[in-house]
N, C-alpha and C positions, 0 to 999 in steps of 0.2 A: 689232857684230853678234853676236847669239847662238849661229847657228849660223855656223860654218866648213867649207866645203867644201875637204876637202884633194886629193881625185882624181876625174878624172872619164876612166871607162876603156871603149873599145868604144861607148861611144854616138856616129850620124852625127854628126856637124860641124854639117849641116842643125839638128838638133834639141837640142844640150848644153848652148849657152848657157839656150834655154826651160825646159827642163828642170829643170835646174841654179835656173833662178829662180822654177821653181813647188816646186819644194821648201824653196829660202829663205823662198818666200811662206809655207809650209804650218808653217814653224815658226819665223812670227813671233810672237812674245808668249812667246818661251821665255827666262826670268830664268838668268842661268850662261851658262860655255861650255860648247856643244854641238861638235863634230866628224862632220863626213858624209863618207862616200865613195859614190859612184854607180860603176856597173860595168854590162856587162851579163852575165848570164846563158846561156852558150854553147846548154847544156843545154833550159835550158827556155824558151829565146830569147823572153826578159822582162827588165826595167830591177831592177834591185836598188839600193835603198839603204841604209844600215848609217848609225846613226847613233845616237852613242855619247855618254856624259857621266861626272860624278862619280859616284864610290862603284860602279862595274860597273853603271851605265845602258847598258844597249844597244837597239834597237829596228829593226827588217827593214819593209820597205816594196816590195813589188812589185808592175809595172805594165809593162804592153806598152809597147814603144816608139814606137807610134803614139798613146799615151792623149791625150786632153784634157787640155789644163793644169789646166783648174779641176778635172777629176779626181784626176790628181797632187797637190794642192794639199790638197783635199778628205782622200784618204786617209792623208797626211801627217797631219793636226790628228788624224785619225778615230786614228790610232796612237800622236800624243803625247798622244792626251787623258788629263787627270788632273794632268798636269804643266807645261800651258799655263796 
């Protein structure tokens, strides 16, 4: 797998594993290792993902915790694009 999910913090139980695999889906076609961590966002009580690579790749991805998967998904590509 390309990308690697190392934490998944503060998001339901209900909803981390989907989550968790609308964002794998969202960065599929990524060549290299990738590294994610999801969290959420106390503050602005939103889903955060951090998702990092070679050479200081870094990339932020935020979405309500009730989103649509294929939204998660969606804005995941809509943020790696260029490097998919």
């Amino acid at each position: 797998m390309p990308l690697t999910i190392f934490d998944v913090k503060g998001v339901p139980s209900t909803r981390r594993e989907r989550i968790e695999m609308a964002v794998m889906a969202g960065a599929r076609g990524l060549s290299g290792p990738y590294e994610g961590w999801i969290s959420t966002d106390p503050v602005r009580r939103d889903v955060r993902v951090v998702i990092t690579g070679a050479h200081g790749f870094q990339r932020e991805v935020r979405f309500a915790v009730n989103e649509e998967l294929a939204v998660i998904t969606e804005r995941v590509r809509a943020t790696l694009d260029g490097i998919l």
